[in-house]
Structure formats: C-alpha cells, structure tokens
N, CA, C and O atoms as a Tinker XYZ file with bonds, in Angstrom:
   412  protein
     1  N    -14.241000   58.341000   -7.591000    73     2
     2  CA   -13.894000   56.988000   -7.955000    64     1     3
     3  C    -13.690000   56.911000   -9.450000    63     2     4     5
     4  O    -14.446000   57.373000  -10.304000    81     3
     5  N    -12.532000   56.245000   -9.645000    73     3     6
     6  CA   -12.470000   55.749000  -11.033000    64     5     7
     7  C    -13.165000   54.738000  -11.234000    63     6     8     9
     8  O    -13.541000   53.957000  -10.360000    81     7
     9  N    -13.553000   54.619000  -13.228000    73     7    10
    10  CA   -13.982000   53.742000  -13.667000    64     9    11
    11  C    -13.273000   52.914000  -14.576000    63    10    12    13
    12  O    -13.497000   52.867000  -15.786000    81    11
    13  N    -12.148000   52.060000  -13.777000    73    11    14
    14  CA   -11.569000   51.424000  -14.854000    64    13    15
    15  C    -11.905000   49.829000  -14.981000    63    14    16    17
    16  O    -12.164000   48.937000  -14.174000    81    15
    17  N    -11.781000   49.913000  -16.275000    73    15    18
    18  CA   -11.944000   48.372000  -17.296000    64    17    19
    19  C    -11.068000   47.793000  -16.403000    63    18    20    21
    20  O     -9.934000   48.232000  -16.595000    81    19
    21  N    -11.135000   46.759000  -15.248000    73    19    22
    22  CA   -10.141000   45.796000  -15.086000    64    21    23
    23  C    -10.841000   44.230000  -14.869000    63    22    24    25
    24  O    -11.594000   43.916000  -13.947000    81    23
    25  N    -10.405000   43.416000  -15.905000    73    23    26
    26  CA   -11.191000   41.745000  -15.817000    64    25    27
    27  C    -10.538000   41.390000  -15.287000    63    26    28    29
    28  O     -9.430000   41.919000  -15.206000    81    27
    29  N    -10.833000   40.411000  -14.702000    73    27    30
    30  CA   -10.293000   39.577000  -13.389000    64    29    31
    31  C    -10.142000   37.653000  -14.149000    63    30    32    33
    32  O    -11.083000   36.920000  -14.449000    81    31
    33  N     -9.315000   37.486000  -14.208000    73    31    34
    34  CA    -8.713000   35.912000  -14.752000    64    33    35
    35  C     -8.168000   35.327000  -14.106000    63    34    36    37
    36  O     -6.994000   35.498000  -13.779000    81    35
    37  N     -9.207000   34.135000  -13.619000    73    35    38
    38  CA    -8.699000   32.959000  -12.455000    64    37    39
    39  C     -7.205000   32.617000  -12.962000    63    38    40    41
    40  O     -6.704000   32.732000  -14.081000    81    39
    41  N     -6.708000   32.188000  -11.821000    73    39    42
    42  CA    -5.626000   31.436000  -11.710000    64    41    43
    43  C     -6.197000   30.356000  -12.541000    63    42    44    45
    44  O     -7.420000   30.285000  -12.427000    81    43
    45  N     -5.572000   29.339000  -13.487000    73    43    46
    46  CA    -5.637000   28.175000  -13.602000    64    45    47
    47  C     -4.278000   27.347000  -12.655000    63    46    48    49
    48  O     -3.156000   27.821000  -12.479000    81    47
    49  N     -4.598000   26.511000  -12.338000    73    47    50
    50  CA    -4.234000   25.564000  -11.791000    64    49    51
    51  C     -3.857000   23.988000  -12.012000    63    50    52    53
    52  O     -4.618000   23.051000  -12.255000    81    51
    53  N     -2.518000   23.998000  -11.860000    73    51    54
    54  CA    -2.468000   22.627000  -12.548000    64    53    55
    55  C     -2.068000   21.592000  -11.723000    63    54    56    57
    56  O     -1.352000   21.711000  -10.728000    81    55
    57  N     -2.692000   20.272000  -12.293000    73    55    58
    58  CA    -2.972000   19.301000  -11.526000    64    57    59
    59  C     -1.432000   18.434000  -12.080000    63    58    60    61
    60  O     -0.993000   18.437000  -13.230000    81    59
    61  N     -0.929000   17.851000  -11.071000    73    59    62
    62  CA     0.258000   16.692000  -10.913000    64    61    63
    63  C     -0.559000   15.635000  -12.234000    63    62    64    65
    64  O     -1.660000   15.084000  -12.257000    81    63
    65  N      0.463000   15.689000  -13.134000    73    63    66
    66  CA    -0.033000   13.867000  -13.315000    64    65    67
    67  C      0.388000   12.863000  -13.018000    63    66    68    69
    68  O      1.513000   12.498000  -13.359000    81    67
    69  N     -0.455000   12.126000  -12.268000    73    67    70
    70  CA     0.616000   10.963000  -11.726000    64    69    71
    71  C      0.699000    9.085000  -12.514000    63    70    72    73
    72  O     -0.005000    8.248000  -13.080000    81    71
    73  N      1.546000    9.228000  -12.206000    73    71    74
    74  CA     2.168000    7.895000  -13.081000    64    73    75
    75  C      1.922000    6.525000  -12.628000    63    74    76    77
    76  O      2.276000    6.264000  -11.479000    81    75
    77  N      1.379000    5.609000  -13.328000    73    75    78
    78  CA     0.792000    4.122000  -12.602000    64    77    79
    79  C      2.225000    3.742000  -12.492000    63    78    80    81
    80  O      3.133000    3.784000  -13.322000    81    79
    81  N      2.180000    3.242000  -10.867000    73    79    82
    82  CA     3.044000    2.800000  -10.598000    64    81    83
    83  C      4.236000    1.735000  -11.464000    63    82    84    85
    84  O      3.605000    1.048000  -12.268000    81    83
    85  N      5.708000    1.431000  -11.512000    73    83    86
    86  CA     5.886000    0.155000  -12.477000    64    85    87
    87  C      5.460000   -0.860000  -11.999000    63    86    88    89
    88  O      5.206000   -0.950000  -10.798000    81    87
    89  N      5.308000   -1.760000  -12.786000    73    87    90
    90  CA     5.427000   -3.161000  -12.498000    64    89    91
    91  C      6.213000   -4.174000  -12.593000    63    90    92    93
    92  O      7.041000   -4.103000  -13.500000    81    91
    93  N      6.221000   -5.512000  -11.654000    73    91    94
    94  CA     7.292000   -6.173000  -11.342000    64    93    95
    95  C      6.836000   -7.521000  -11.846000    63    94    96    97
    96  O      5.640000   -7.661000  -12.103000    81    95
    97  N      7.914000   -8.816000  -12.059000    73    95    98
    98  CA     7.241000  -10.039000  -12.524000    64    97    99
    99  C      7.958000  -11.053000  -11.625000    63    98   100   101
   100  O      9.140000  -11.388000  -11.560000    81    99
   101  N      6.751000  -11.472000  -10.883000    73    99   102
   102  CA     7.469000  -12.377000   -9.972000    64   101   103
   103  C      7.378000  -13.967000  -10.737000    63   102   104   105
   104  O      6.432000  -14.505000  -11.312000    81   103
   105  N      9.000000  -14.525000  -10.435000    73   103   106
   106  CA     9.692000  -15.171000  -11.510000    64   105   107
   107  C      9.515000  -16.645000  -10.447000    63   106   108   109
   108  O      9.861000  -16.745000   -9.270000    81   107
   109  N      8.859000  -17.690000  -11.331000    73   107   110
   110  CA     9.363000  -19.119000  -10.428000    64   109   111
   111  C     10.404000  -19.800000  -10.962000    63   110   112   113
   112  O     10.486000  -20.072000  -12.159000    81   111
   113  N     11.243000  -20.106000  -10.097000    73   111   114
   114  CA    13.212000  -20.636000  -10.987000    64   113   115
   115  C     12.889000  -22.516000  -10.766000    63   114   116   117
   116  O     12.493000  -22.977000   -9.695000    81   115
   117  N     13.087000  -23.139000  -11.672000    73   115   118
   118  CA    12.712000  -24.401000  -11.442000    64   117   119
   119  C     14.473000  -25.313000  -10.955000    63   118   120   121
   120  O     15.546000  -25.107000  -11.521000    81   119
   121  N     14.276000  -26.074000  -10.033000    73   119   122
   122  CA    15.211000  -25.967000   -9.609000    64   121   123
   123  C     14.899000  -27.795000   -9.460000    63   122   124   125
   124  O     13.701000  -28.067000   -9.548000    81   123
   125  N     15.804000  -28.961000   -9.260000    73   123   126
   126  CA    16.480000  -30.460000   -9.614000    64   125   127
   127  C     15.996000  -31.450000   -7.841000    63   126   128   129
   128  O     15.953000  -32.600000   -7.405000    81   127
   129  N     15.688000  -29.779000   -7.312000    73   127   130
   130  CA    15.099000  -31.000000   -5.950000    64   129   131
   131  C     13.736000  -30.731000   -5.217000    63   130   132   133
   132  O     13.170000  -31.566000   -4.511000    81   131
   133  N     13.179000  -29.182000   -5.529000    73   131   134
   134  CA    12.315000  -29.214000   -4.950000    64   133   135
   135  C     10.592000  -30.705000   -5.245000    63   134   136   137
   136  O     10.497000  -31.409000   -6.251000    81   135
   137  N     10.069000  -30.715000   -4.630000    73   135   138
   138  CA     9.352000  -31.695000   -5.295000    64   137   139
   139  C      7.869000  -30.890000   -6.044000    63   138   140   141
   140  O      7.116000  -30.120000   -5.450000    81   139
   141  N      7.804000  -31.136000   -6.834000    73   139   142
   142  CA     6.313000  -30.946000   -7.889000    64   141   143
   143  C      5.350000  -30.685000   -6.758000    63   142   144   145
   144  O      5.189000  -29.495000   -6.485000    81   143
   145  N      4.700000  -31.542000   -6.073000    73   143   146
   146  CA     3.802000  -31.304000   -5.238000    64   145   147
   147  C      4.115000  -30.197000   -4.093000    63   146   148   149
   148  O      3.186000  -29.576000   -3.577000    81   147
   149  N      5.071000  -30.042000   -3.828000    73   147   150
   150  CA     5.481000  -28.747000   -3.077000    64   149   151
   151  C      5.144000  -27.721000   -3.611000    63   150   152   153
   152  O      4.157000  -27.085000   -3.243000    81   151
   153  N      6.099000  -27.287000   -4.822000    73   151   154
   154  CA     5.608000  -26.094000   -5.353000    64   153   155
   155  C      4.302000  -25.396000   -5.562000    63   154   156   157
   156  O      3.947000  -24.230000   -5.386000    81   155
   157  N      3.343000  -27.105000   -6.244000    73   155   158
   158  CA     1.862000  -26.386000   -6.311000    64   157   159
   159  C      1.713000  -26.265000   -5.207000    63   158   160   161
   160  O      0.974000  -25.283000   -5.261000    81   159
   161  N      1.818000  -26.480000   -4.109000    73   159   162
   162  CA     1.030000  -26.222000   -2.406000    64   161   163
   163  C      2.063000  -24.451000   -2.413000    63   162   164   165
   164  O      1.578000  -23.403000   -1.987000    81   163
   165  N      2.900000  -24.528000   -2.759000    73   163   166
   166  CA     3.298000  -22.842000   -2.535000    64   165   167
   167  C      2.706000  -22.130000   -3.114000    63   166   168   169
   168  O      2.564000  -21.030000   -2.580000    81   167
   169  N      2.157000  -22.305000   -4.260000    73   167   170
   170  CA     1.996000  -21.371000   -5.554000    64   169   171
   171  C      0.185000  -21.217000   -5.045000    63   170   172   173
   172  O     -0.455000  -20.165000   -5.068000    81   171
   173  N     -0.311000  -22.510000   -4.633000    73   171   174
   174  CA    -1.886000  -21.792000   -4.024000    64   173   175
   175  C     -1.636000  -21.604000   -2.872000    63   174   176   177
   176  O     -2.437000  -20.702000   -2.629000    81   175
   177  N     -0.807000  -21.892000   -1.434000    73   175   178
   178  CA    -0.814000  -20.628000   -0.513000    64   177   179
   179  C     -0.219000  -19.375000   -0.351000    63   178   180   181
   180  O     -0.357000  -18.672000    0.650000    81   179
   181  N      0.497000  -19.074000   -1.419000    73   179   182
   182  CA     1.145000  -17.765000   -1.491000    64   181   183
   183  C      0.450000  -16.968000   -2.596000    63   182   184   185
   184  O      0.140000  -15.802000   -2.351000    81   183
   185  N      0.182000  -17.490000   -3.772000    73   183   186
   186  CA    -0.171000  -16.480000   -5.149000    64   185   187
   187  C     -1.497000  -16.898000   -5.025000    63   186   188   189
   188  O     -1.981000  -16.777000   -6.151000    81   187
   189  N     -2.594000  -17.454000   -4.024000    73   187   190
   190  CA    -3.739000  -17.685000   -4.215000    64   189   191
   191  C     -4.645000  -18.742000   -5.880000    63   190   192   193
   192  O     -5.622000  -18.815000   -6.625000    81   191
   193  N     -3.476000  -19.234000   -5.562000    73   191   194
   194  CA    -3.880000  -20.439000   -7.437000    64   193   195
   195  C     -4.635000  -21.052000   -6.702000    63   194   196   197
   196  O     -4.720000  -21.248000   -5.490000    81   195
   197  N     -5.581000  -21.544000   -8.237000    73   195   198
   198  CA    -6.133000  -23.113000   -8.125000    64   197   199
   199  C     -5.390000  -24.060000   -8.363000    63   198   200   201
   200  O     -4.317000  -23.779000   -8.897000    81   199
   201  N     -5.624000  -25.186000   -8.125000    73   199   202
   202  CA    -4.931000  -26.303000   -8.107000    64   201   203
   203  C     -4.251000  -26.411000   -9.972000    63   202   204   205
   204  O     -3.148000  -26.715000  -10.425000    81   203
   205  N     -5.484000  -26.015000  -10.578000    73   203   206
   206  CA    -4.856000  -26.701000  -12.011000    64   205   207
   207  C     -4.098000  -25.452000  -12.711000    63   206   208   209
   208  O     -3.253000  -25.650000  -13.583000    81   207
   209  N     -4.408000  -24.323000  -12.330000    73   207   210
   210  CA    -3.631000  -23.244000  -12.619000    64   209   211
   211  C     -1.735000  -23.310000  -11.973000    63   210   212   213
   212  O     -0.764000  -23.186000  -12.720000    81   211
   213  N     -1.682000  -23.477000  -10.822000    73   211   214
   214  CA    -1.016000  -23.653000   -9.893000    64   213   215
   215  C      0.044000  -24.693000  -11.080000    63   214   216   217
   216  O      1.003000  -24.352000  -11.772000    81   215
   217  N     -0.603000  -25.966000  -10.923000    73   215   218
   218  CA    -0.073000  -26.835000  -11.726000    64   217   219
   219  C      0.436000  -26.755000  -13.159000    63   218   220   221
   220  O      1.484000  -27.319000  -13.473000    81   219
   221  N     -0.270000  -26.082000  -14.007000    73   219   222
   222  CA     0.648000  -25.712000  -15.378000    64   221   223
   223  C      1.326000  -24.483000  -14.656000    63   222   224   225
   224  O      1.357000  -23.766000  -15.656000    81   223
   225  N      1.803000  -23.826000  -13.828000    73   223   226
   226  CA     2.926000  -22.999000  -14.025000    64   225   227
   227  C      3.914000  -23.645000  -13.106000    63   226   228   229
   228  O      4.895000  -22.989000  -12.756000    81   227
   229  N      3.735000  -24.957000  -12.652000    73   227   230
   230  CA     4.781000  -25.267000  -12.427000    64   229   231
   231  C      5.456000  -26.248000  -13.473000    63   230   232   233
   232  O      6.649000  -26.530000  -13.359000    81   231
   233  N      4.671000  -26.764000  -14.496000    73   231   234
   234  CA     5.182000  -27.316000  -15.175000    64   233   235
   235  C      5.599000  -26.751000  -16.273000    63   234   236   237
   236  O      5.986000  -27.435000  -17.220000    81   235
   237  N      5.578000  -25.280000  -16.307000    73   235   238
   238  CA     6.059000  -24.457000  -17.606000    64   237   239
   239  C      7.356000  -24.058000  -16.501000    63   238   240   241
   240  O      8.453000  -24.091000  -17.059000    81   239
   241  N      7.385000  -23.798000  -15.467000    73   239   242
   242  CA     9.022000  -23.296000  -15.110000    64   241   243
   243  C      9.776000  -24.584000  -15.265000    63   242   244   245
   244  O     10.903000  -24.553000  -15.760000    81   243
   245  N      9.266000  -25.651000  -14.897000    73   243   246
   246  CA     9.385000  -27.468000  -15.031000    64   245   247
   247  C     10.170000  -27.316000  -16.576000    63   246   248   249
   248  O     11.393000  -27.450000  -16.514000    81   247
   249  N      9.750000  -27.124000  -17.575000    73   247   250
   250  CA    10.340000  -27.203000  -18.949000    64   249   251
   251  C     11.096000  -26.312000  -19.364000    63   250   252   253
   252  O     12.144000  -26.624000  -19.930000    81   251
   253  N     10.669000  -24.752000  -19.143000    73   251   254
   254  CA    11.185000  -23.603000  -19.458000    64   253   255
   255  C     12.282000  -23.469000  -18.157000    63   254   256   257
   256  O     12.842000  -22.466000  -18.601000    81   255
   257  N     12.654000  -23.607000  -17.499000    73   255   258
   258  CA    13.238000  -23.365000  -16.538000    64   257   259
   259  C     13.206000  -22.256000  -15.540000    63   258   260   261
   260  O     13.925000  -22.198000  -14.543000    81   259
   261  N     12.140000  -21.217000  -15.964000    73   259   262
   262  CA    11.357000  -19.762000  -15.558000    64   261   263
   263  C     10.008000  -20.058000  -15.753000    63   262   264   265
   264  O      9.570000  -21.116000  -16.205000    81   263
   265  N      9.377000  -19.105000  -15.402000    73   263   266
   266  CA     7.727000  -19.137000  -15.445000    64   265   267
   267  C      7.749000  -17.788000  -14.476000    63   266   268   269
   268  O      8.450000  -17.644000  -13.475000    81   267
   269  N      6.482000  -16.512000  -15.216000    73   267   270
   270  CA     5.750000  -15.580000  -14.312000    64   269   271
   271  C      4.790000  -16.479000  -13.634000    63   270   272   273
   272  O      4.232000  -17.540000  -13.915000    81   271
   273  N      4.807000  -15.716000  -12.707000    73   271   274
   274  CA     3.733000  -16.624000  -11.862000    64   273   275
   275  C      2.851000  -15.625000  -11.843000    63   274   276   277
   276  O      1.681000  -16.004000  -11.898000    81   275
   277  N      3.047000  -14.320000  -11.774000    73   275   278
   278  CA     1.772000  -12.700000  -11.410000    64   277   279
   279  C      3.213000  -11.443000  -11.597000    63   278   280   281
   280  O      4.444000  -11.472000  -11.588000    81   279
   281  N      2.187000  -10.505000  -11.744000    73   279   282
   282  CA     2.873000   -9.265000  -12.653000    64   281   283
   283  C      2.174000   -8.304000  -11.862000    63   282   284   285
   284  O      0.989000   -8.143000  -12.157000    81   283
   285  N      2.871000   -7.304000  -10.470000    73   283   286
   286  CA     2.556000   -6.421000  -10.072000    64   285   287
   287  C      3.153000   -5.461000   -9.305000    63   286   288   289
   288  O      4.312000   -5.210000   -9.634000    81   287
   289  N      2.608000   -4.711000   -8.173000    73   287   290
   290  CA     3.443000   -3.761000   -7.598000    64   289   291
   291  C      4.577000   -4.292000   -7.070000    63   290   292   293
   292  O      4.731000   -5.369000   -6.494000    81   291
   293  N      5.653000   -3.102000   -7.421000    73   291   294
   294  CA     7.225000   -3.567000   -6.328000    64   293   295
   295  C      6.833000   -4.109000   -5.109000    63   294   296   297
   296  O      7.310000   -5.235000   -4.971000    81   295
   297  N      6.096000   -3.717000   -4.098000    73   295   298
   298  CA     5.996000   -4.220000   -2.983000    64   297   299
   299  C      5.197000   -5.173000   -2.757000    63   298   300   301
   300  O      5.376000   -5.785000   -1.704000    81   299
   301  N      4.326000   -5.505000   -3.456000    73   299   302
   302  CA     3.717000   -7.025000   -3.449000    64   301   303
   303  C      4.858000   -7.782000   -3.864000    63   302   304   305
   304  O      5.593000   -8.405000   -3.098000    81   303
   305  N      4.970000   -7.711000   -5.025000    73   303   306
   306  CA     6.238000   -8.527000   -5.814000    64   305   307
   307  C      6.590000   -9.136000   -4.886000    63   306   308   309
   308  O      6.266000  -10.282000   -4.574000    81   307
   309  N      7.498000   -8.203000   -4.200000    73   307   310
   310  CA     8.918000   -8.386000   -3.353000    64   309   311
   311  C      8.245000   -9.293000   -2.456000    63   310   312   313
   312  O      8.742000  -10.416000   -2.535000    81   311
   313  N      7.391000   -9.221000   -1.715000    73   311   314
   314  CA     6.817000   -9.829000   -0.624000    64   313   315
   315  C      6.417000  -11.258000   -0.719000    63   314   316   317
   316  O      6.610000  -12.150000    0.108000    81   315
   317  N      5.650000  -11.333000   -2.217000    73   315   318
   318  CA     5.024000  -12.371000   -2.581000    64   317   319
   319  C      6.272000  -13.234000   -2.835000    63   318   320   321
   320  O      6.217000  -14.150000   -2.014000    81   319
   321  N      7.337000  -13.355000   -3.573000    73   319   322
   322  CA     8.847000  -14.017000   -3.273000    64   321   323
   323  C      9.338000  -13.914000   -2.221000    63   322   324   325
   324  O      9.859000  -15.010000   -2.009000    81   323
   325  N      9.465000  -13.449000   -1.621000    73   323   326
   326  CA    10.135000  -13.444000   -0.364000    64   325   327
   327  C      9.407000  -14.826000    0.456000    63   326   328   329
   328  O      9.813000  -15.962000    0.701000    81   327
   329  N      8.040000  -14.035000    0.749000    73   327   330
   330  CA     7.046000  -15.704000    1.469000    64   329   331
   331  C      7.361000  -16.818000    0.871000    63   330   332   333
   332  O      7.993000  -17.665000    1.503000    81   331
   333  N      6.995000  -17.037000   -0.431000    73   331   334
   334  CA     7.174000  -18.328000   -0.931000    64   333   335
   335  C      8.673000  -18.849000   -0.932000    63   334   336   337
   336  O      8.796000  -20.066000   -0.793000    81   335
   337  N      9.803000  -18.113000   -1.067000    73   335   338
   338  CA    11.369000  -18.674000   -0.792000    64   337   339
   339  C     11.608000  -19.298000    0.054000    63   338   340   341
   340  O     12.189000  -20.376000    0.179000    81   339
   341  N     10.781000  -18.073000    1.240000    73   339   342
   342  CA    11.199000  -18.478000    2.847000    64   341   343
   343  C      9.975000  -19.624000    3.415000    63   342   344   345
   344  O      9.891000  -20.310000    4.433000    81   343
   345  N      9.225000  -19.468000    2.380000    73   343   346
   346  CA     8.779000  -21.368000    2.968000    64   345   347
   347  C      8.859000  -22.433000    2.585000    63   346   348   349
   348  O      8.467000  -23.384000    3.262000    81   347
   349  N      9.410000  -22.571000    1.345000    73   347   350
   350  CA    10.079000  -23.136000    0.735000    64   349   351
   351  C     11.324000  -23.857000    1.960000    63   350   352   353
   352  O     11.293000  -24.992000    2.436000    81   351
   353  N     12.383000  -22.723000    2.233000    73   351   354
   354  CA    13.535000  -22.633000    3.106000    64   353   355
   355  C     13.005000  -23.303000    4.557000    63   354   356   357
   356  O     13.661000  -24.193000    5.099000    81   355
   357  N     11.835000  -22.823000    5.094000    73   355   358
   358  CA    11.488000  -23.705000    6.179000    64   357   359
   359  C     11.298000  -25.156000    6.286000    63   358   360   361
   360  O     11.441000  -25.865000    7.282000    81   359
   361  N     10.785000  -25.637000    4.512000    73   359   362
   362  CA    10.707000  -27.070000    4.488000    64   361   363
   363  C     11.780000  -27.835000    4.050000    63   362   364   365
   364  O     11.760000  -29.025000    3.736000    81   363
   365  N     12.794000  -27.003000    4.051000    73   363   366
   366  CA    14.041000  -27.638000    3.630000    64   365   367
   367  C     14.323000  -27.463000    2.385000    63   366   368   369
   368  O     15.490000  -27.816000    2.211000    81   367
   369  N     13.670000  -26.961000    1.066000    73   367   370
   370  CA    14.038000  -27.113000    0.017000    64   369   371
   371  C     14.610000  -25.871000   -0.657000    63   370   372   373
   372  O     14.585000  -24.812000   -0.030000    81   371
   373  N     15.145000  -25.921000   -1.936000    73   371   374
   374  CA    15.962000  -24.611000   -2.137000    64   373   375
   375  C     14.957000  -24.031000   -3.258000    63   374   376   377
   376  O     15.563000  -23.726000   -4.285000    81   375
   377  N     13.725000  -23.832000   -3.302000    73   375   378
   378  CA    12.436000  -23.268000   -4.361000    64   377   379
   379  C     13.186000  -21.851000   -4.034000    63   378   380   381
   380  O     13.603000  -21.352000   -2.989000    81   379
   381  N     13.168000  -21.408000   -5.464000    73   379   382
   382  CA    13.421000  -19.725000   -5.339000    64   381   383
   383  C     12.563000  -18.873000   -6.124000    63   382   384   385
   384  O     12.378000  -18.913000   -7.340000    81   383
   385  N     12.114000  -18.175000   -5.354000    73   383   386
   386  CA    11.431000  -16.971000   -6.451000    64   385   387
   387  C     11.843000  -15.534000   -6.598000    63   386   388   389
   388  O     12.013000  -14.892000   -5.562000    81   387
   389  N     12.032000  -14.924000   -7.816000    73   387   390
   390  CA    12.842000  -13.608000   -7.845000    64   389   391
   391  C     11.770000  -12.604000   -8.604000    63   390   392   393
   392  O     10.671000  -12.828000   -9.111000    81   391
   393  N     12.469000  -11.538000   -8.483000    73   391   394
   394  CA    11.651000  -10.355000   -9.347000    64   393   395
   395  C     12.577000   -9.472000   -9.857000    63   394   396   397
   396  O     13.657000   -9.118000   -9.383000    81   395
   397  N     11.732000   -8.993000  -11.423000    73   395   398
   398  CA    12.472000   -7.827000  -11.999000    64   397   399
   399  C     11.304000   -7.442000  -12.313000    63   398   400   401
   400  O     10.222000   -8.005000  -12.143000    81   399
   401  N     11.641000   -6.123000  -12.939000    73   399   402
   402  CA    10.991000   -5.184000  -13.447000    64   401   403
   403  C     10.519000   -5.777000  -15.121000    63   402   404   405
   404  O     11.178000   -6.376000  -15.970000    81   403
   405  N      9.100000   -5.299000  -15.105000    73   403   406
   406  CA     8.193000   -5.521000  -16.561000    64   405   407
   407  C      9.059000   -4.557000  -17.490000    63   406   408   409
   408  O      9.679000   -3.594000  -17.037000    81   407
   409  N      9.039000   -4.873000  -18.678000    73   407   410
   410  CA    10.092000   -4.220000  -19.621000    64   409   411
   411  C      8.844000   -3.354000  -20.367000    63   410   412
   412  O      9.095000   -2.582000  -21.292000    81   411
C-alpha cells in the first residue's frame, strides 16, 4: 500500500438566493357616481378597513382622484381589485380599482 498525502475538500455548495417577491399597489380611481358611503362599505369588506381609515382613503382618491389603498403581492393585488370592481359592478355602480407595479 501506498502512502499518499491526499486531503479531501467538501464540495461547497451553493444556495439559490431568492428574491422577495415584487410588489403591487392596489389603486382606488374616484369616479362622479359611485356614492361615498358605498365605497367605505367596499374598502372595509374587501381591504379589511376600519371605518375611519376606510373613510380618509376615500376621501383622498375623493380629492386626488387616486389613492393606494394596500401595497402587496401580484396575486393578492389582482384579486383584491378584482372583488371590489366586481361588487361594486353587482350594485350597479362603475367603482374601479386597478394595479401596477411599486416602482
């Protein structure tokens, strides 16, 4: 048998880094017919507001003509507008909510 010098050096191994997902800003569009009291009843059964929270962001899309309402995953986003449009649309009114991407 030989005696040879041979060291043995783990593999290192490298780990993925993974990337926090982007984020999305779901947008309330203030719009000439929906009524005030509607919106806040959307904005706490869809985005989970309180009443007085609920209420200054409808009165900042009210002035500003936009307002974030919440800032998160694409697929909440999308979802969370989508519900509130389409119930909006069930009660007859044209409330819209959209999303883009956080810059």
């Amino acid at each position: 048998m030989s005696n040879d010098d041979t060291t043995l050096t783990p593999k290192t191994a490298t780990k993925p880094k993974l990337e926090r997902p982007k984020l999305y800003k779901v947008l309330l569009v203030n719009d000439d017919y929906t009524p005030r009291e509607f919106v806040v009843l959307v904005l706490k059964a869809v985005f989970r507001m309180s009443a007085e929270t609920s209420q200054r962001v409808m009165m900042t899309a009210h002035k500003m003509g936009t307002c974030v309402v919440v800032i998160c995953t694409r697929d909440i986003a999308e979802t969370k507008a989508k519900e509130g449009t389409e119930l909006a649309k069930e009660a007859g009114f044209p409330l819209l909510f959209q999303t883009e991407p956080e810059e």
